[in-house]
N, C-alpha and C positions, 0 to 999 in steps of 0.2 A: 280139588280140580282147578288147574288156573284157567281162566278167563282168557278163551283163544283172539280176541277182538272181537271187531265186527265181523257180520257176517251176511254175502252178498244176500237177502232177500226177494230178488224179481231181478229177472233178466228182460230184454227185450232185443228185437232184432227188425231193423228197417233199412229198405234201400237207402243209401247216402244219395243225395243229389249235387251234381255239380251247381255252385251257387258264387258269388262274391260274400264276402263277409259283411257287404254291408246289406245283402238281401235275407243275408243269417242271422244279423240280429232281428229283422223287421220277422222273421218266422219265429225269433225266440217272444218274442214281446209278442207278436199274437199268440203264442203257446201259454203265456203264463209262466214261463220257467228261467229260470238262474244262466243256463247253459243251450247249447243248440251245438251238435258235432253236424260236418258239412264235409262235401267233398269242396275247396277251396279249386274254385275254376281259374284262378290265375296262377297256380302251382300246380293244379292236380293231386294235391296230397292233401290227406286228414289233416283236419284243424277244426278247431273249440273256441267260441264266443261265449262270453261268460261276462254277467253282469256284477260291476266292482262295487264295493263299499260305499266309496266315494260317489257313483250314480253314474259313471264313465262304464266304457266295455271293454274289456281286453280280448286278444285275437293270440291262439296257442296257435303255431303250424306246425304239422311236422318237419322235421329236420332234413335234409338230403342225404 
């Protein structure tokens, strides 16, 4: 039998809040966590903060 991957584990499901990215990280860092998805209130579109390697934060937005 081959080995299909990973396999998603736990789902979850939350209202997105409109936010700035920089109130998204201040939620990721009180959460504890790697990541924080957000509604981006200066685009209105899905976007991911995510904490880097190097100790910096990168900002995904969605595309138009």
């Amino acid at each position: 039998v081959e080995d299909a991957g990973p396999r998603i584990v736990k789902s979850k499901r939350f209202a997105m809040m409109p936010m700035t990215p920089e109130e998204a990280v201040g939620r990721m860092e009180l959460l504890g966590h790697g990541f924080f998805f957000f509604t981006n209130i200066d685009t209105s579109r899905a976007a991911v903060v995510y904490g880097r390697e190097d100790g910096d934060v990168g900002l995904i937005d969605e595309a138009d």
